[in-house]
One Martini backbone bead per residue (centre of mass of N, CA, C, O) as a GRO file, in nm:
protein
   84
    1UNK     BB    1   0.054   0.064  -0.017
    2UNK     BB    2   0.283   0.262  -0.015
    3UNK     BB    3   0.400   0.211  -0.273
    4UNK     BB    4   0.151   0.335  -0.416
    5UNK     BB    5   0.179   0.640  -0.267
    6UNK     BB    6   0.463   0.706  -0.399
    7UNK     BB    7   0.386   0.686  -0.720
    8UNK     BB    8   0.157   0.890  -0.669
    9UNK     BB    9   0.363   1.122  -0.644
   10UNK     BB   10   0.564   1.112  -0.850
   11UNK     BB   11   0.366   1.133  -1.091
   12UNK     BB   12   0.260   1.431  -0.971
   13UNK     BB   13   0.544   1.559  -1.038
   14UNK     BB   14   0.580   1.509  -1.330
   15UNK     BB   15   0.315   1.616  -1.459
   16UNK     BB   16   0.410   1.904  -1.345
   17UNK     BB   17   0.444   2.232  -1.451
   18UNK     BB   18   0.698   2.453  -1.420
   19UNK     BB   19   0.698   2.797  -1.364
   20UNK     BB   20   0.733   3.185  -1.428
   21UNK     BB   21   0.614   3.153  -1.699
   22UNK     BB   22   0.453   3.114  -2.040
   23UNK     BB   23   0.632   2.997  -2.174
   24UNK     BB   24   0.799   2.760  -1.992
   25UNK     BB   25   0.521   2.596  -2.132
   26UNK     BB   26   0.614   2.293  -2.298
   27UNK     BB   27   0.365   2.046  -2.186
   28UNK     BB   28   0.107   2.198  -2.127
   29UNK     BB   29  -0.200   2.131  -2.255
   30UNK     BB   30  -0.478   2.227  -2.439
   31UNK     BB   31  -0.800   2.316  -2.513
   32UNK     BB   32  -0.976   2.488  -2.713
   33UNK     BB   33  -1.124   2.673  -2.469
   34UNK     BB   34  -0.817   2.706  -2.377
   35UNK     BB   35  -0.541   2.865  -2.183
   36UNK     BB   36  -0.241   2.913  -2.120
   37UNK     BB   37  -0.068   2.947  -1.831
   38UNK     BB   38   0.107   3.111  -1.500
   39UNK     BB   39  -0.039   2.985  -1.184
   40UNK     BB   40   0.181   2.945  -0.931
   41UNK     BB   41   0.427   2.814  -1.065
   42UNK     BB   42   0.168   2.670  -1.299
   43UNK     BB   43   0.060   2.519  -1.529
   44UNK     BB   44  -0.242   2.639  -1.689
   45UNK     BB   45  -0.587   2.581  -1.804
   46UNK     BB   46  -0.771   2.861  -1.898
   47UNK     BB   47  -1.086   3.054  -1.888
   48UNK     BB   48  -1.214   3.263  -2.031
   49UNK     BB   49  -1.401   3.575  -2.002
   50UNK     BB   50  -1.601   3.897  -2.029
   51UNK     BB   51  -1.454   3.998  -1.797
   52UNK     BB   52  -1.307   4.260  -1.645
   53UNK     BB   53  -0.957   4.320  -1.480
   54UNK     BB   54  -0.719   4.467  -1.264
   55UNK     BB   55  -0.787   4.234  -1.057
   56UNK     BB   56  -0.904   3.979  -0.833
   57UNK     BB   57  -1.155   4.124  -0.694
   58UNK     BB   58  -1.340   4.135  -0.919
   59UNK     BB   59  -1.389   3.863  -0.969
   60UNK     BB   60  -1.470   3.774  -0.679
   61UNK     BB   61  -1.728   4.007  -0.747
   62UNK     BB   62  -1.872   3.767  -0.894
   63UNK     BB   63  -2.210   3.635  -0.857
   64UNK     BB   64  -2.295   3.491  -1.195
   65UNK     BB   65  -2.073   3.290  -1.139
   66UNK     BB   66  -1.951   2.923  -1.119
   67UNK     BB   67  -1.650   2.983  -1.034
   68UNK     BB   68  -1.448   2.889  -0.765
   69UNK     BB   69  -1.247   3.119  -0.598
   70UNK     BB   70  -1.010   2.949  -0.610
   71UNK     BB   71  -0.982   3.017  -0.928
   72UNK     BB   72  -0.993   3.311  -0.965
   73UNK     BB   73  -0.845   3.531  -1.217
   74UNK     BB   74  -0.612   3.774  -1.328
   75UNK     BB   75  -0.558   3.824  -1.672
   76UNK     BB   76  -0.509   3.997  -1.926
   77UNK     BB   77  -0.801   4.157  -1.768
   78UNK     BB   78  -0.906   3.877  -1.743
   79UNK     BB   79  -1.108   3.679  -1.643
   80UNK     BB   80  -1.021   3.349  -1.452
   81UNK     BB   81  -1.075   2.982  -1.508
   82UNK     BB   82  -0.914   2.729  -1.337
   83UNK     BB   83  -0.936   2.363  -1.453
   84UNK     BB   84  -0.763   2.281  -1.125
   0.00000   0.00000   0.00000
């Protein structure tokens, strides 16, 4: 049993691609509907809104949106709500 969770920790670590920035994003994919980001330095893939934001405030004040909070950023203007 703990091989089994040290195998899906090692698994976790290696999926995960590290970013300081969204060009460092050369392994993770998104689909049509989503945009590559780097979010919290993890390559993340993420949906825009028609939601303008200066800043992470506007969008939590979104109360017609179904993303939920913590998933919620600010990114060149606009909402966007983190696929994970």
């Amino acid at each position: 049993m703990s091989i089994l969770f040290v195998f899906a920790i090692c698994v976790g670590l290696v999926v995960s691609e590290r970013c300081t920035e969204t060009n460092n994003c050369h392994h993770t994919l998104c689909d049509s509907s989503s945009e590559l980001h780097c979010v919290h330095n993890m390559c993340t893939c993420t949906v825009a809104t028609s939601w303008t934001c200066s800043d992470v405030n506007a969008c939590l004040a979104i109360n017609a949106w179904t993303c939920p909070q913590s998933r919620r950023h600010c990114i060149d203007g606009r909402c966007r709500c983190t696929a994970v």
